[in-house]
Every structure is written in structure tokens, then in C-alpha cells.
C-alpha positions in Angstrom: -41.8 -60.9 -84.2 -41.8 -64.1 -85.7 -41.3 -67.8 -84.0 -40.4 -70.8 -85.5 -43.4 -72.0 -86.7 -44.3 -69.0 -88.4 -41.0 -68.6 -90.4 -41.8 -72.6 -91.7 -45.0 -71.5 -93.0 -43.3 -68.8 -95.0 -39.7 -70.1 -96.1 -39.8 -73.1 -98.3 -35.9 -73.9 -96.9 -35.8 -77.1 -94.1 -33.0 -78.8 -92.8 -30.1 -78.4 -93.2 -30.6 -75.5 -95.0 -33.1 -73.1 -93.2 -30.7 -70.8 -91.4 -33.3 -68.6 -89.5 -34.6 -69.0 -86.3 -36.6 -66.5 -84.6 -37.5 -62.7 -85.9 -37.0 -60.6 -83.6 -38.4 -57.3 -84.8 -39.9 -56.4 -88.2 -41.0 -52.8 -89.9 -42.9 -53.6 -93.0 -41.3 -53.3 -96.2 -38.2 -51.7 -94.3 -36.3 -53.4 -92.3 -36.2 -56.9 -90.1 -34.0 -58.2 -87.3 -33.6 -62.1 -86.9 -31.4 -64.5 -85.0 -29.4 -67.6 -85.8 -28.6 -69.9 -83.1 -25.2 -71.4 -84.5 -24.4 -75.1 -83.0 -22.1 -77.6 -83.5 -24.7 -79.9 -84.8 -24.6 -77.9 -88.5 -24.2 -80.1 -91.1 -20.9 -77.8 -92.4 -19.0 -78.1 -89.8 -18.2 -81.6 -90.1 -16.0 -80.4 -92.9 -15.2 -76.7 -92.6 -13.1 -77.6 -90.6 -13.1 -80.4 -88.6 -9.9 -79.3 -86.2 -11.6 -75.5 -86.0 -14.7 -75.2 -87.0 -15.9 -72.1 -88.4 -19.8 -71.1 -90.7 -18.8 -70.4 -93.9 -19.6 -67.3 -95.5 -21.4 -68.4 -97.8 -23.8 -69.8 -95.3 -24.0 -66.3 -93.5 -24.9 -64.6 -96.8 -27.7 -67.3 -97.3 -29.0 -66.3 -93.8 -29.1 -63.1 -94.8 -31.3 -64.0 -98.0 -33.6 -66.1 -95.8 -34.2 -63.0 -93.5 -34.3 -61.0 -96.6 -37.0 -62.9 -97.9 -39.1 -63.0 -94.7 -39.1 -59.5 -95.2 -40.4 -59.4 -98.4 -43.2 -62.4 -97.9 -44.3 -60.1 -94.4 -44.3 -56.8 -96.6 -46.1 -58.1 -99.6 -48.4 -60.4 -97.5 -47.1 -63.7 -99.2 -45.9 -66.7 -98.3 -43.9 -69.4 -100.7 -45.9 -72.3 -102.5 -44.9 -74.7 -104.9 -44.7 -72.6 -107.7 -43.0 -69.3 -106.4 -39.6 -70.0 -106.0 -36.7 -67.4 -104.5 -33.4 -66.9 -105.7 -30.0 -64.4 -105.5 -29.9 -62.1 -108.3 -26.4 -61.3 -107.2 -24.1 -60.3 -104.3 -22.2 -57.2 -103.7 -19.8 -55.5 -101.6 -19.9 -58.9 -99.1 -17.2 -58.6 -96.3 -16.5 -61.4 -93.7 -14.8 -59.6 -90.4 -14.3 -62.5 -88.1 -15.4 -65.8 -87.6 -18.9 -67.7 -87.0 -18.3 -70.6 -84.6 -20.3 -73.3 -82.7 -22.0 -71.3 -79.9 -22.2 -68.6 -81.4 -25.8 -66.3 -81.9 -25.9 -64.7 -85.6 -27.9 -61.4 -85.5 -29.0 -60.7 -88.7 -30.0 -57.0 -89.4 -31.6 -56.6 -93.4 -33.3 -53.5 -94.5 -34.6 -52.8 -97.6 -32.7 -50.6 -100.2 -35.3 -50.9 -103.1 -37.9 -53.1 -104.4 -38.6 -52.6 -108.3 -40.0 -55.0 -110.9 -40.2 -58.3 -108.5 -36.3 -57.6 -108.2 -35.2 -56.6 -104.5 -32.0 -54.9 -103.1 -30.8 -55.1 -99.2 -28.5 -54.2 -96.9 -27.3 -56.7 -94.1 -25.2 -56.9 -92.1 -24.5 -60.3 -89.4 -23.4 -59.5 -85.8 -22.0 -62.0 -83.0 -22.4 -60.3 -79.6 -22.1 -56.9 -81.5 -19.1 -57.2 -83.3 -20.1 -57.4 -87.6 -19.3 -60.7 -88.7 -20.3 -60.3 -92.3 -21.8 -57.4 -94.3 -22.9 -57.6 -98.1 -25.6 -55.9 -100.2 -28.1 -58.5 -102.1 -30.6 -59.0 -105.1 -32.9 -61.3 -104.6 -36.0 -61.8 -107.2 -39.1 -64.4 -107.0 -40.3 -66.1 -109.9 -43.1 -68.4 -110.7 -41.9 -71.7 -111.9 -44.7 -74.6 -113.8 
């Protein structure tokens, strides 16, 4: 498990954009469960959409990442500095099955397909109350930048 504090000191992302909230459970270098508490107060929703608002996908994929990544940073013993940086390497087979609203408590579930040659593949999938909200394989890589 993994409180707020903890996921700070390991994710370089802060408001708006840090999209994890608590770990929930973790096997190292397999697979990691984290939560999401979606509110009102996110900075999206404001204009997605203002009459019905709804988390865009996107936002649920880059959750996933974030979760992805404290996976990797608790498997490999790291945390992100200044000149490790962590980006997609792509997306695939993403599929959104019903809508995120305010309220609403994202369980992310990640597991580790492979990790070869700094590049890293997952599985996740995003779960409101136990229904699958959105489900997508991702690449993610870190790179040192000067």
C-alpha cells in the first residue's frame, strides 16, 4: 500500500494532473491496484461538459499510466528526479464502456505484461463500483533527459 505522500515522492505529476490517490495493493514487478477519487472540483470538468459532466478518456488512460509507473518506480526501487522523465510509447486496444462522473471512485487495476529494454507493456483496466469503465494495453518507457 501506498498513501498520498508516498505516491508525491515518486510521481513527478501535481495538480491538476496527478490522477492517483491511494495504492491499494502492490506485487512487485506484477501487478498494482490504485484508487482515484473523481470530484467535481477536476479541472476538466468545467468544459467536458459543463451540462453533464463526464472524465474523459484520455484522463482515465493517463491514470492508468500514473499507476503504471508507480509500479515500475516500486519494482525497480526508483523514484523520478529531474532528469528521468516518463512517457507513453503508445496505446492499444483502449475501450471506454461507460462513463466516469463526479462522485465517482476509479479503481485502477495494472499488471505488468513485459518489461524489456527500459520499454514497459501493461494491462489495465479502470472499474467504478465494479463495472469496467475503460480498458487499454500501454507502452510506457523512461528516459534521461540533460
Amino acid at each position: 500500500m501506498m498513501d498520498i505522500h508516498e505516491i508525491l515522492k515518486k510521481l513527478p505529476h501535481r495538480y491538476p494532473f496527478l490522477m492517483v490517490d491511494r495504492v491499494t495493493a502492490i506485487e512487485k514487478g506484477k501487478s498494482i491496484q490504485a484508487i482515484k477519487n473523481v470530484t467535481i472540483n477536476e479541472p476538466f470538468f468545467t468544459g467536458h461538459f459543463p451540462q453533464r459532466p463526464v472524465m474523459p478518456g484520455v484522463m482515465m488512460l493517463e491514470a492508468m499510466a500514473q499507476v503504471g509507473a508507480l509500479l515500475i518506480f516500486d519494482s525497480v526501487g526508483a523514484s523520478t528526479d529531474d532528469n528521468t522523465v516518463y512517457y507513453f510509447a503508445g496505446i492499444d486496444a483502449a475501450r471506454f464502456k461507460r462513463p466516469v462522473e463526479p462522485g465517482d471512485q476509479l479503481v485502477m487495476e495494472v499488471s505488468m505484461i513485459r518489461a524489456k529494454a527500459g520499454i514497459y507493456k501493461f494491462a489495465g483496466v479502470a472499474k467504478v463500483d465494479g463495472n469496467v469503465a475503460c480498458e487499454a494495453e500501454m507502452m510506457c518507457t523512461m528516459r534521461t533527459v540533460a
